[in-house]
PLY file of the C-alpha trace (Angstrom):
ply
format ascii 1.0
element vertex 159
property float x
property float y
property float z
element edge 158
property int vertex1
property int vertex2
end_header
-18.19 22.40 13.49
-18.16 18.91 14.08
-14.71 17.00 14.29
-13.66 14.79 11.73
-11.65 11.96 13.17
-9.24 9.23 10.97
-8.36 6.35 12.44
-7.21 2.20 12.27
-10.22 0.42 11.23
-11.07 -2.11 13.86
-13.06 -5.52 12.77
-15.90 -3.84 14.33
-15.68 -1.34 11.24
-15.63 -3.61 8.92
-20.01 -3.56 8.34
-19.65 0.50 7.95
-16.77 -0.56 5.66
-18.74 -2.50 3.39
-21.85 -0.34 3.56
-19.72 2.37 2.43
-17.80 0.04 -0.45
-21.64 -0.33 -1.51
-21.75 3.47 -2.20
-18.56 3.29 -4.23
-19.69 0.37 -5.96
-22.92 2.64 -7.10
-21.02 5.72 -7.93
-18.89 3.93 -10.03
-21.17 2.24 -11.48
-23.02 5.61 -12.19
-20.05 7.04 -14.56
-20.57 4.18 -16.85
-22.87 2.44 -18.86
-20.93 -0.94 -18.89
-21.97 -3.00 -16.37
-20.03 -3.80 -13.57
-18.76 -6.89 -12.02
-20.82 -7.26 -8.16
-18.06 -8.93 -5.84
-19.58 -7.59 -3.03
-19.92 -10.89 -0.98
-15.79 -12.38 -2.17
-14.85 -8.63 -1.13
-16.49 -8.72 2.49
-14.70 -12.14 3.24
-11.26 -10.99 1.59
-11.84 -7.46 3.41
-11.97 -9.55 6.76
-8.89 -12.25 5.83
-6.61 -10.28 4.71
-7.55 -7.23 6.59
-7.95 -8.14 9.98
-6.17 -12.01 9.62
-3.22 -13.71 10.39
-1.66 -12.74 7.19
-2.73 -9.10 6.97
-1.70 -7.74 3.63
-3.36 -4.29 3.97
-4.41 -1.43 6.46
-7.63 0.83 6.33
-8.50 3.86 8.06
-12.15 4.68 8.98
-13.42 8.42 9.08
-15.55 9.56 11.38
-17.68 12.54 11.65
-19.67 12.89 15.04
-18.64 9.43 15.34
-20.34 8.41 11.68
-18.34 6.77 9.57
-18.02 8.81 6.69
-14.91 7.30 5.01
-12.44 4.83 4.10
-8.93 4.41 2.92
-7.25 1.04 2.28
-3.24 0.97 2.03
-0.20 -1.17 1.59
3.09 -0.89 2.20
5.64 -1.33 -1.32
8.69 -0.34 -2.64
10.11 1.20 -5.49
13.04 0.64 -7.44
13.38 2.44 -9.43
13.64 5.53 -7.08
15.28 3.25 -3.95
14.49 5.58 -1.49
12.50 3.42 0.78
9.05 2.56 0.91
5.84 4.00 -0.09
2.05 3.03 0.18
-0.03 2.16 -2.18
-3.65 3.65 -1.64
-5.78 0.91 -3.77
-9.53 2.36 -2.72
-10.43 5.82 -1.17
-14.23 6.92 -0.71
-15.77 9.15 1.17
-19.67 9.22 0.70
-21.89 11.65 -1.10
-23.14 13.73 2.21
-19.64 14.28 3.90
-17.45 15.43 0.25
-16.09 18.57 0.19
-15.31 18.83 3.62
-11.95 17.54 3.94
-12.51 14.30 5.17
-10.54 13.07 1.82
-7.60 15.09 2.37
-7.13 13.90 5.71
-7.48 10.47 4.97
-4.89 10.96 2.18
-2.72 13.28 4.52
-3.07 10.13 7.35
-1.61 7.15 4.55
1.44 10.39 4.06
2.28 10.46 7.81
2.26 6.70 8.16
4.37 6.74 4.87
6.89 9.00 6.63
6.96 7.28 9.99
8.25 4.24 7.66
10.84 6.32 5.97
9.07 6.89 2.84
8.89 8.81 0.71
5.03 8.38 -1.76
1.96 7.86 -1.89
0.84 5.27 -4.79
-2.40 5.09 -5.98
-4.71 4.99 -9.01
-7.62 6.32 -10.63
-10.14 5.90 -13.50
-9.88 8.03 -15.70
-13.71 8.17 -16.05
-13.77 9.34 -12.26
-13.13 13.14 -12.73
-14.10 14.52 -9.55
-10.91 11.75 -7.94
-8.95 13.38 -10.42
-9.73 16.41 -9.66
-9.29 16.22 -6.08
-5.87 14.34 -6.51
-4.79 16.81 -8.65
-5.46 19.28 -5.92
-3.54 17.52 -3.36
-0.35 18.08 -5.49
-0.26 14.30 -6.98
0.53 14.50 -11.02
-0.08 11.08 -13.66
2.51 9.49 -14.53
1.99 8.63 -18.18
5.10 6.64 -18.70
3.62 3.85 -16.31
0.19 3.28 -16.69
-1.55 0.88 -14.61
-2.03 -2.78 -15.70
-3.31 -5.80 -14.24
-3.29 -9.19 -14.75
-6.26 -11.68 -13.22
-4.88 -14.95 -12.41
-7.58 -16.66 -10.84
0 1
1 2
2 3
3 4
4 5
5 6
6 7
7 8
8 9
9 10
10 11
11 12
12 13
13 14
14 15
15 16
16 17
17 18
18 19
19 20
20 21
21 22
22 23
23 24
24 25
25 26
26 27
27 28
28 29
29 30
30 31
31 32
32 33
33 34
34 35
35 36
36 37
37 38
38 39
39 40
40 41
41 42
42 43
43 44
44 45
45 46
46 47
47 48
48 49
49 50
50 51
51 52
52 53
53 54
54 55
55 56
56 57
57 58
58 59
59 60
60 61
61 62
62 63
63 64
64 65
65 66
66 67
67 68
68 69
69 70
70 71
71 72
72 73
73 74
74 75
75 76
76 77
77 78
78 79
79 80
80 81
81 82
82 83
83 84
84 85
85 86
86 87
87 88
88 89
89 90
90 91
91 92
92 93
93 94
94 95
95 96
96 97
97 98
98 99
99 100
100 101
101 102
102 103
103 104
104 105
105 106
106 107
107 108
108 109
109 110
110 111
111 112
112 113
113 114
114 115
115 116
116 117
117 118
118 119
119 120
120 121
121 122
122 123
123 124
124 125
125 126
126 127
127 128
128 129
129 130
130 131
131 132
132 133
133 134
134 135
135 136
136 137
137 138
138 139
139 140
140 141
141 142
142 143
143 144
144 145
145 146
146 147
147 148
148 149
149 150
150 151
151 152
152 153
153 154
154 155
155 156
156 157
157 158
């Protein structure tokens, strides 16, 4: 069996990054028949500033299979108040591609953002999903994580 490895993204990840946020983009794009918004090329430089710049606002982990990027998990730290128990990290985009699904690699990745959420003092894991993407919410659902239908997601584009 080969070993499945998570760790820090590295700049030098960030083309198997994209290539797999290019996957994503097409299996999302596959559950509907609305046509998505391409921000591929804004995403890549973001993805670089604000990933890997002097004002890093998030974290990604790679997975690796053999070595093969198979994976990705972008994070960021938050708080909530309502609880006040410390922090927690928001997971805004998990994928693993097509070939490597169902064999963990997800879990770990989501298990990795749960240590470093601990290490903090934490105490969740934040995240979203569309409700059109029914395999995410059936793996989430699997990993113990319930909806919270009192707070659904919103946002607000101000640019």
């Amino acid at each position: 069996m080969v070993k499945i490895e998570i760790v820090p993204a590295r700049k030098s990840d960030a083309i198997d990054v994209f290539r797999l946020q290019k996957e994503f983009d097409a299996y999302l794009q596959s559950l509907t028949t609305k046509k998505r918004k391409n921000y591929a090329q804004k995403r890549q430089k973001a993805f670089m500033r604000y990933g890997f710049g002097k004002k890093r606002l998030f974290y990604t982990l790679i997975a690796k299979k053999g070595g093969v990027p198979v994976g990705y998990l972008c994070y960021h730290f938050g708080y909530d108040p309502d609880e006040m128990l410390g922090p927690v990290i928001h997971v805004v985009d998990l994928f693993v591609s097509s070939y490597a699904r169902g064999q963990g690699v997800g879990k770990l990745l989501m298990k990795r953002a749960a240590d470093i959420c601990k290490k903090k003092g934490g105490f969740a894991v934040y995240f979203c999903v569309w409700d059109k993407n029914k395999s995410a919410i059936k793996f989430y659902k699997k990993l113990g994580a319930a909806f919270d239908k009192g707070a659904p997601f919103m946002h607000w584009f101000i640019a």
